[in-house]
C-alpha positions in Angstrom: 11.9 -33.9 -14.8 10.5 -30.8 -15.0 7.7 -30.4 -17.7 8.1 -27.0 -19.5 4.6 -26.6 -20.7 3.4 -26.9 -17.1 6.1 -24.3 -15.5 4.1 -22.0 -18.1 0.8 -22.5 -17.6 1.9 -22.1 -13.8 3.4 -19.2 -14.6 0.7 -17.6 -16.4 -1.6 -18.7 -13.6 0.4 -16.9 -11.0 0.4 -13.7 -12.9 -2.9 -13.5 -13.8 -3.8 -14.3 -9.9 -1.4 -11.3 -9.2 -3.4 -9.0 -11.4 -6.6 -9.8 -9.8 -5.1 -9.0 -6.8 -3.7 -5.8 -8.0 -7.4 -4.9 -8.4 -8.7 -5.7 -5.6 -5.9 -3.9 -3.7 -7.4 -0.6 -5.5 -10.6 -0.9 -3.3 -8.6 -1.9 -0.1 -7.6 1.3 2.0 -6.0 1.9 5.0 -5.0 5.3 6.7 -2.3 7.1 8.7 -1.7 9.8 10.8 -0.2 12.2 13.0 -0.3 14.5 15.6 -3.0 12.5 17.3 -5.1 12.6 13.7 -5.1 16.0 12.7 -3.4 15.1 9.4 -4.9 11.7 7.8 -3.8 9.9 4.7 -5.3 7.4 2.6 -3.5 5.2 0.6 -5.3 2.0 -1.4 -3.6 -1.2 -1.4 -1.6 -0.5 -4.5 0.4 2.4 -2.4 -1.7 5.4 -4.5 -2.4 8.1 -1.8 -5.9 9.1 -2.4 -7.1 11.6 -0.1 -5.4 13.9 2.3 -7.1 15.4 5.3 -5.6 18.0 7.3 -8.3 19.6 10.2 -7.8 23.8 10.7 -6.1 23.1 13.8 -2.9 21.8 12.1 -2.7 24.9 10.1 -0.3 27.4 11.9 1.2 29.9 9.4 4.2 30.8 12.1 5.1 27.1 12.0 4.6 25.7 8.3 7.2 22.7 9.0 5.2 21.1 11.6 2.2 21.1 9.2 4.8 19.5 6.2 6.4 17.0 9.3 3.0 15.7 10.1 2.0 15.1 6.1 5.2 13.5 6.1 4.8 11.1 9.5 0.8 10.3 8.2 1.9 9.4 4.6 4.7 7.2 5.1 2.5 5.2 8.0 -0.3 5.1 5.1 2.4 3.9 2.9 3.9 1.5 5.4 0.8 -0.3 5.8 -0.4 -0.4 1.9 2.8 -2.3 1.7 2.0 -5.0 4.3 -1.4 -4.8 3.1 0.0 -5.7 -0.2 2.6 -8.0 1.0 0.1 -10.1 2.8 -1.8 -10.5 -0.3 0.8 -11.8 -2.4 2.0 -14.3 0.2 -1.9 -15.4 0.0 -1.2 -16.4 -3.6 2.0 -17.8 -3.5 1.8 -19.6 -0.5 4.3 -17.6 1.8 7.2 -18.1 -1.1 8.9 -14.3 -1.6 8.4 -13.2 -5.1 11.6 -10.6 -6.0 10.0 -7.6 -8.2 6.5 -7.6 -6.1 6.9 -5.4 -3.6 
C-alpha cells in the first residue's frame, strides 16, 4: 500500500529538484546558425533567446527574406537544442521517466 504522506514529500522533492534545474538551465547556453554562421542565436537552457548576431555580410537590402530565412533557420536550431538541453536535464532527475507538462 501506497503511503500518501510519502507520495507528497516525493512530490514536493521532485518539484523543488525541477526548479533548481530551471535555474541552472538559465546559465546553460547553446547556439545556432545559418548560412555557414553569419546569423547566430543564443538561447539559455530555459528556451529564452538571448542574443542575436547577424555579421554585415548577411545584410543585403535587395534580398531582405534571406536575411529573415536565416534568423529563422539559426533560432529554431538554438531552440531545438535548449529543448534537448532541457530534456536531458529533466530525465537526470527523474531517472529517464517522461514527465507530461515539462517540456
Amino acid at each position: 500500500m501506497f503511503d500518501p504522506a510519502m507520495i507528497q514529500k516525493l512530490q514536493k522533492d521532485l518539484h523543488k529538484r525541477i526548479d533548481r534545474m530551471k535555474e541552472e538551465m538559465k546559465t546553460k547556453y547553446v547556439e545556432g546558425s545559418a548560412g555557414g554562421g553569419v546569423v547566430t542565436v543564443v538561447s539559455n537552457g530555459n528556451s529564452e533567446i538571448t542574443e542575436v548576431r547577424i555579421k554585415a555580410e548577411a545584410l543585403d537590402p535587395d534580398d531582405p527574406e534571406m536575411l529573415q530565412d536565416l534568423v529563422l533557420a539559426a533560432t529554431n536550431q538554438a531552440l531545438e537544442k535548449a529543448r534537448k538541453l532541457n530534456e536531458d536535464s529533466v530525465s537526470e532527475i527523474t531517472g529517464g521517466i517522461k514527465l507530461p507538462g515539462f517540456f
